[in-house]
C-alpha positions in Angstrom: -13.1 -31.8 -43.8 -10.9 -32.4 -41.2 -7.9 -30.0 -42.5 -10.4 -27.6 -42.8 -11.3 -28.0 -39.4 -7.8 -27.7 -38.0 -7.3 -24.4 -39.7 -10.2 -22.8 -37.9 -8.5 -24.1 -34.8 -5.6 -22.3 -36.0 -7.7 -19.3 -36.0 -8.4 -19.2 -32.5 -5.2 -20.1 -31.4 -5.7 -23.5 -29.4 -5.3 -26.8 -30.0 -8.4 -29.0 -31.6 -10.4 -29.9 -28.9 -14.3 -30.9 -28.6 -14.0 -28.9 -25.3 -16.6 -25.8 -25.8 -15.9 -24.0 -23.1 -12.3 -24.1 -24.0 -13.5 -23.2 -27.4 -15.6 -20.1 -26.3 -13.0 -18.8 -23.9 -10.5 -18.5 -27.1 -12.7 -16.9 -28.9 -13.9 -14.4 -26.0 -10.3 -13.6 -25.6 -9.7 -12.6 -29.2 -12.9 -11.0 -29.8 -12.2 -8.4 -27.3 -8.8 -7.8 -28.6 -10.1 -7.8 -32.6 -13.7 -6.5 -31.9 -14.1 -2.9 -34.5 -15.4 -1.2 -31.6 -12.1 -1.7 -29.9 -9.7 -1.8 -32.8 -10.3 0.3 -36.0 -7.4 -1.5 -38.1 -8.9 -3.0 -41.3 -6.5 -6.1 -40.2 -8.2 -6.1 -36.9 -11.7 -6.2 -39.0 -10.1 -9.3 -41.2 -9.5 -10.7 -38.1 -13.2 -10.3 -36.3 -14.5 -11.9 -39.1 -12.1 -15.1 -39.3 -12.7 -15.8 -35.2 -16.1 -15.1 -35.4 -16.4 -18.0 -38.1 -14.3 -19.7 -36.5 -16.1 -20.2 -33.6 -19.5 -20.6 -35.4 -18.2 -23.6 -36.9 -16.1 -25.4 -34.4 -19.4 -25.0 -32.2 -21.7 -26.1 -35.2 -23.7 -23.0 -35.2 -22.6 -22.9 -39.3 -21.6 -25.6 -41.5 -18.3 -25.5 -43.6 -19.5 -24.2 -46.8 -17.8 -24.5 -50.6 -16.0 -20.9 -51.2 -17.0 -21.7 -55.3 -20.6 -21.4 -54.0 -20.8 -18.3 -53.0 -22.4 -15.5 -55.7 -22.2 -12.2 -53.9 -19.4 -10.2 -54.2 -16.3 -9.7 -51.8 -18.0 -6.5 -50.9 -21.5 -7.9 -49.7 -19.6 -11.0 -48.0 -17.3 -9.2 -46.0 -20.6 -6.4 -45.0 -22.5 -9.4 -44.0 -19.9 -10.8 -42.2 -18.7 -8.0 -40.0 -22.8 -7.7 -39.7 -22.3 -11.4 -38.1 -19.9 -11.3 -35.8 -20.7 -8.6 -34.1 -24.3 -9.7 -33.9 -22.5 -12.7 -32.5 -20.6 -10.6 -29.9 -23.7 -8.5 -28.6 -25.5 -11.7 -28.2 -22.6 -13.1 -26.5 -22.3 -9.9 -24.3 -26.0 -10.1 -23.7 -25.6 -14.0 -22.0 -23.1 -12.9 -19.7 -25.0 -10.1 -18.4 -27.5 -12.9 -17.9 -25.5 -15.1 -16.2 -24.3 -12.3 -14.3 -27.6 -11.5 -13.0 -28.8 -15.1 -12.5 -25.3 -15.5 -10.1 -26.5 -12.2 -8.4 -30.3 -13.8 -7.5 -28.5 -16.9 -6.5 -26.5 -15.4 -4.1 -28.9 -12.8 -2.5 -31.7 -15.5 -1.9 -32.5 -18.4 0.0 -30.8 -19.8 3.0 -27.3 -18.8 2.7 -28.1 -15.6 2.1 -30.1 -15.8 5.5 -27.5 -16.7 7.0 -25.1 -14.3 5.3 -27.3 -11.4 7.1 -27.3 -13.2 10.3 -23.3 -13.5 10.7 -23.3 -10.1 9.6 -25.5 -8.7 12.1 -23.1 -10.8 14.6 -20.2 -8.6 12.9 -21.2 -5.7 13.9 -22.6 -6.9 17.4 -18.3 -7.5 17.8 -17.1 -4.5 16.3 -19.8 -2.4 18.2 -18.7 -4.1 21.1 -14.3 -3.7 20.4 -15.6 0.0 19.8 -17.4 0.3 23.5 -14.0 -1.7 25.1 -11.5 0.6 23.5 -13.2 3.6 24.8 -14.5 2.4 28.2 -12.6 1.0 31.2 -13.5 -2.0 33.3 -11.2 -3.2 36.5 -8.0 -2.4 36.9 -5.9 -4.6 38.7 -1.6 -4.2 39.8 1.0 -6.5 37.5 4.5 -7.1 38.6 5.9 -8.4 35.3 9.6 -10.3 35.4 12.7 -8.4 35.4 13.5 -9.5 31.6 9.9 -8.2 30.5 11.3 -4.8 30.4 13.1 -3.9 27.2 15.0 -0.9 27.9 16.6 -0.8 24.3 13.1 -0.7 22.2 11.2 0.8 25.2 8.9 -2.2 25.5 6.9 -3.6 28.0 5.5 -7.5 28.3 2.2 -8.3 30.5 -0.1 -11.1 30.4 1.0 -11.9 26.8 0.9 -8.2 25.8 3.0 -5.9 24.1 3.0 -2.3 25.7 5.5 0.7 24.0 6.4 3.3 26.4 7.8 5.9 24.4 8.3 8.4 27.6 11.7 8.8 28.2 11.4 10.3 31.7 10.4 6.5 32.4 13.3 4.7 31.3 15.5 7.2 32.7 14.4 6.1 36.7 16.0 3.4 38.8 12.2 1.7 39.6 10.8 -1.0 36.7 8.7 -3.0 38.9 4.9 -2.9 39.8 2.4 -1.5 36.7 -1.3 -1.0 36.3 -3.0 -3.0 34.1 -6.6 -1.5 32.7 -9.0 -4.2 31.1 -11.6 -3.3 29.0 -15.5 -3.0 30.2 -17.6 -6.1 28.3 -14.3 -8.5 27.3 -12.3 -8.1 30.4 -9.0 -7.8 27.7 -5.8 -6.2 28.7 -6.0 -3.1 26.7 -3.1 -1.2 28.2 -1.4 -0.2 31.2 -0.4 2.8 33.2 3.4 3.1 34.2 4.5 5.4 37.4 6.4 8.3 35.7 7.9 9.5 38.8 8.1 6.7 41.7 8.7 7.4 45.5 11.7 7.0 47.5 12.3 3.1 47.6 14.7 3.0 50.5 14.2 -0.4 52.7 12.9 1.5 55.6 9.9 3.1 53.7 9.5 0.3 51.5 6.5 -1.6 52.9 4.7 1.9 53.1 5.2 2.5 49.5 4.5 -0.8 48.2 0.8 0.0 50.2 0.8 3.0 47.7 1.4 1.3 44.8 -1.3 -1.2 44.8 -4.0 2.0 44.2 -1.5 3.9 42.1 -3.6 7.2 42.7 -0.9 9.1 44.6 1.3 9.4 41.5 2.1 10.9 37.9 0.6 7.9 35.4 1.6 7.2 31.7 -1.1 5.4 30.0 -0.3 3.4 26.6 -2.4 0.5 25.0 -1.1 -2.7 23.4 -0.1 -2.3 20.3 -0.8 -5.9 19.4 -4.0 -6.2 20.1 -7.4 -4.8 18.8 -6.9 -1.6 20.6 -3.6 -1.0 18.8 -5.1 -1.4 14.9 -8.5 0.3 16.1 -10.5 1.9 14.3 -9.2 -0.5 11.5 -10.9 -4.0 12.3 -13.6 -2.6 13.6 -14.4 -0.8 10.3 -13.7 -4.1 8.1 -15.9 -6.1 10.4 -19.0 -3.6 9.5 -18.7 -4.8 6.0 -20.4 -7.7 6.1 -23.9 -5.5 7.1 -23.3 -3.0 4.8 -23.0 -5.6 1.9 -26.6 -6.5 3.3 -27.8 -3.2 3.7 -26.3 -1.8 -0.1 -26.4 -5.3 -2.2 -26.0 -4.4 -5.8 -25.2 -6.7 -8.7 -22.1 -5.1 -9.4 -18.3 -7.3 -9.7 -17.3 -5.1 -6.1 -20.0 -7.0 -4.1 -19.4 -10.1 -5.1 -15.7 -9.6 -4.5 -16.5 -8.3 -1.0 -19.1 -11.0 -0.1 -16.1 -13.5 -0.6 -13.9 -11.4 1.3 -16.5 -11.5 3.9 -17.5 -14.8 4.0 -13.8 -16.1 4.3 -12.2 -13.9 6.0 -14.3 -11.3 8.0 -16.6 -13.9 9.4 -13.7 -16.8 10.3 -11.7 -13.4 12.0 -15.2 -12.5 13.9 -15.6 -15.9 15.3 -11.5 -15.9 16.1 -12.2 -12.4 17.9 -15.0 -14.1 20.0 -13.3 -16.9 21.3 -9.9 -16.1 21.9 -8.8 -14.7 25.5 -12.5 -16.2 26.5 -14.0 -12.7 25.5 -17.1 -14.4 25.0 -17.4 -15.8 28.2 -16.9 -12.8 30.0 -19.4 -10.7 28.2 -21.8 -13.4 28.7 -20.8 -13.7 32.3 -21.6 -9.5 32.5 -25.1 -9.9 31.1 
């Protein structure tokens, strides 16, 4: 009995085990590749036949039977057979969609979904927010960054831990790199860019403390006006699309394989990035601060 056990193992291609899942996972792997619906071969047929059995023995749904027993003919066995295993695959088919939709209850009920619709409301409070900043203007204030802030070879700028590109050549062509106007945004009081002077004043020592007067407001002269290209103004609209997901999830919930490989993508990583957005550079505190 046990030989013949081994050879149904051999059938399915593992190694004998009283494992079922493993056992079911063999044989969901070469039903789909032998199934008649998917492969017309009379090999592939042969096949079906031998895995469903198989599997309907190594799980005990059929006992090992005597061949000599058997008084129909090949013709009626192997009908009743195929009949078998696919009744065997349907039924099979028919559980996961069962288990499938079970998951999908799970996950839409109760208190984590709560609280799934409650972070995702807060996503979209942030990305409404990010969308208000990056079009509105807040205070404006005058930066002097260090000499060796100013890459003239790849044209960039450093402020307050932000990366500015001025592409404008008529910039980098003048003698001045000093004093720059920084622009932060209206509810997070961010850095979102800065305004360069394209064409700056005389600086001779004699007019010099005049000048500098002048540059504090900025408004007597040509501005060039770029945002930081490392921040969420640079990748906008881009994060503030993916951070509407989460409500949209809520709002369309189907029990489909996409939602459920969104919701994860939501829950760990568009809810751990809103909270990182929130925090970081004390945005939080400053919009609080504003209400």
């Amino acid at each position: 009995m046990i030989n013949e056990r081994l050879k149904y193992y051999q059938v399915l291609g593992i190694q004998p085990t009283d494992n079922v899942d493993a056992i079911k996972k063999a044989y969901r792997k070469m039903a789909f590749r032998f199934h008649p619906d998917k492969n017309s071969s009379e090999d592939a047929h042969n096949r079906f036949i031998k895995i469903t059995e198989a599997y309907e023995i190594l799980t005990g749904q059929r006992k090992i039977t005597d061949p000599k027993a058997k008084q129909k003919t090949p013709e009626e066995n192997f009908a009743e057979k195929v009949t078998m295993a696919k009744d065997r695959f349907h039924r099979q088919q028919e559980e996961e969609l069962r288990k499938d939709a079970l998951y999908y209850r799970i996950i839409t009920s109760g208190w984590k979904w709560a609280w799934f619709k409650r972070v995702a409301y807060y996503c979209m409070f942030i990305s409404i927010c990010l969308s208000i900043d990056y079009f509105a203007s807040g205070n404006t204030e005058t930066l002097t960054p260090p000499k060796e802030s100013f890459a003239y070879w790849t044209k960039v700028i450093s402020a307050k831990g932000e990366k500015f590109n001025v592409t404008d050549h008529e910039y980098w062509n003048k003698d001045y790199y000093g004093q720059i106007r920084g622009n932060r945004s209206l509810l997070f009081n961010d850095l979102k860019s800065i305004s360069v002077i394209l064409n700056p004043p005389d600086m001779s020592m004699n007019k010099h403390a005049d000048k500098m007067k002048n540059f504090q407001d900025f408004d007597s002269f040509e501005l060039y006006t770029v945002v930081s290209f490392g921040s969420m103004y640079g990748v906008f609209p881009l994060v503030h699309v993916f951070l509407f997901v989460p409500m949209a999830l809520v709002v369309y919930k189907r029990p489909t394989l996409r939602f459920s490989i969104w919701r994860l993508v939501s829950i760990y990583f568009l809810f751990p990035l809103a909270i990182f957005i929130t925090f970081s550079n004390d945005r939080i505190f400053h919009l609080l601060g504003l209400m």
